[in-house]
C-alpha positions as CSV (number, residue, x, y, z in Angstrom):
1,X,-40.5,3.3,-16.8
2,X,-38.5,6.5,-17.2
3,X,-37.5,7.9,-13.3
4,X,-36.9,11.7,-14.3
5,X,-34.6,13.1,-11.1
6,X,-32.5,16.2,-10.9
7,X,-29.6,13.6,-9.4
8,X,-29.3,10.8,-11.7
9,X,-26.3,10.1,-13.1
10,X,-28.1,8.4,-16.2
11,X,-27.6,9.9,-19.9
12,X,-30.9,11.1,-21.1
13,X,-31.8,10.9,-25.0
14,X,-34.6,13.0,-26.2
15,X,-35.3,12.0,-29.8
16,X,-38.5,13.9,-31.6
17,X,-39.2,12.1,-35.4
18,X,-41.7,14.7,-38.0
19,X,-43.8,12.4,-39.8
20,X,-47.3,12.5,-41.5
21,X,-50.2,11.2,-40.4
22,X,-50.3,8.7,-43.2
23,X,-46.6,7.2,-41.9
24,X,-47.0,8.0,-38.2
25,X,-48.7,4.3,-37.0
26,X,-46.1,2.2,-39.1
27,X,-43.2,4.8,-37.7
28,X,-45.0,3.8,-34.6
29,X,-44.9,0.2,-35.0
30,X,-41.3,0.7,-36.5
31,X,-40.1,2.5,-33.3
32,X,-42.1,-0.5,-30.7
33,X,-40.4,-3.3,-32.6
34,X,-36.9,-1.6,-32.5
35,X,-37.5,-0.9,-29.1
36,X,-38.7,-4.4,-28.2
37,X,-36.1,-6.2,-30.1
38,X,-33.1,-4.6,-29.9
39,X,-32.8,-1.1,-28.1
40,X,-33.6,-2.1,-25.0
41,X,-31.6,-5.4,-24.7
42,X,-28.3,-3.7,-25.4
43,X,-25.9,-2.5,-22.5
44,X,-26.5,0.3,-20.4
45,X,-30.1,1.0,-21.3
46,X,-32.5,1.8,-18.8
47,X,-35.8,2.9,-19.8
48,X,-38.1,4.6,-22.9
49,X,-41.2,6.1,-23.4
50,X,-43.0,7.0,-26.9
51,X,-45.3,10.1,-27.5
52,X,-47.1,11.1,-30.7
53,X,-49.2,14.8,-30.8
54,X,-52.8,14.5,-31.7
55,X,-51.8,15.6,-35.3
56,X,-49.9,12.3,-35.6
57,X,-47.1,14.5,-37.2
58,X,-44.7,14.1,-34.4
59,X,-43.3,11.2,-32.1
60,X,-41.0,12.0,-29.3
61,X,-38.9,9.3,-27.3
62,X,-37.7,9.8,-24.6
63,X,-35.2,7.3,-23.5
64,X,-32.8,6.9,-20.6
65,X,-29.0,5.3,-20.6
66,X,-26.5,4.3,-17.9
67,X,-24.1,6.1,-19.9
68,X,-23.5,8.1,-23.1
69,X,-21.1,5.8,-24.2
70,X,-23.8,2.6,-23.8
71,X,-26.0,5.2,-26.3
72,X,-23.3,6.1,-28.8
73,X,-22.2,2.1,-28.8
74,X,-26.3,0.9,-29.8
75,X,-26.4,4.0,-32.5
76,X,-23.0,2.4,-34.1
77,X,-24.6,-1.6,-33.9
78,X,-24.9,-2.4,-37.6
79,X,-28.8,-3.6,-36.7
80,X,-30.0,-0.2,-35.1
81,X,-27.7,1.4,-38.1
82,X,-30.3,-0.7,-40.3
83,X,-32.9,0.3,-38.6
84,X,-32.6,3.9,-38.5
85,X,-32.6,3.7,-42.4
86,X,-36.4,2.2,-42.2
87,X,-37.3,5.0,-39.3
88,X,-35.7,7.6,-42.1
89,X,-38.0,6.0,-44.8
90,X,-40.9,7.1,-42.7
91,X,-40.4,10.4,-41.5
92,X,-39.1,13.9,-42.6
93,X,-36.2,14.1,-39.8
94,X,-35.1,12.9,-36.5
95,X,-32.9,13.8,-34.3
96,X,-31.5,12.4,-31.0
97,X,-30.0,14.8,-28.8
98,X,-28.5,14.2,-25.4
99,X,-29.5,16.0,-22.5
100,X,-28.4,16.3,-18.8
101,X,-31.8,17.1,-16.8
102,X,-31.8,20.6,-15.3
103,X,-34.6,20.7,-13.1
104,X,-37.6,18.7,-11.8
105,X,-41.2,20.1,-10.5
């Protein structure tokens, strides 16, 4: 479970994926099994959390990472470079960005 704190020396990873309602379940599924198979077995990762809009046209993740290297090392893995081809096959963009958190309420 993600722990969101002003202090945490963890490297957070926002990534929001624009899909159709049509694609948004199997993107869904796509994004669970990555998650459950690979993502979060491989060094340095801590935590994630999935969120689709009630249009089904969007799915945020919202992941956490010991450090940015540990992120930038599973992005280059030849699997999770495989899979992002299938997440790209069911959506109109995505886009990680990295983010230090600011502030907490």
């Amino acid at each position: 479970m993600p722990n969101i704190t002003i202090s945490s020396d963890l490297q957070t990873v926002v990534t929001t994926f624009e899909t159709s309602p049509g694609n948004c379940q199997d993107l869904l599924e796509a994004l669970e099994d990555a998650y459950g198979k690979f993502i979060s077995k491989q060094p340095g990762f801590v935590s994630a959390a999935l969120h689709v809009n009630d249009a089904q046209t969007r799915i945020a993740n919202y992941s956490q990472w010991r450090r940015r290297e540990d992120f930038l090392a599973m992005l280059r893995a030849p699997e999770m470079r495989a899979t992002n081809r299938t997440f790209n096959s069911l959506c109109r963009s995505f886009e990680p960005v990295l983010y230090e958190v600011a502030a907490v309420f």
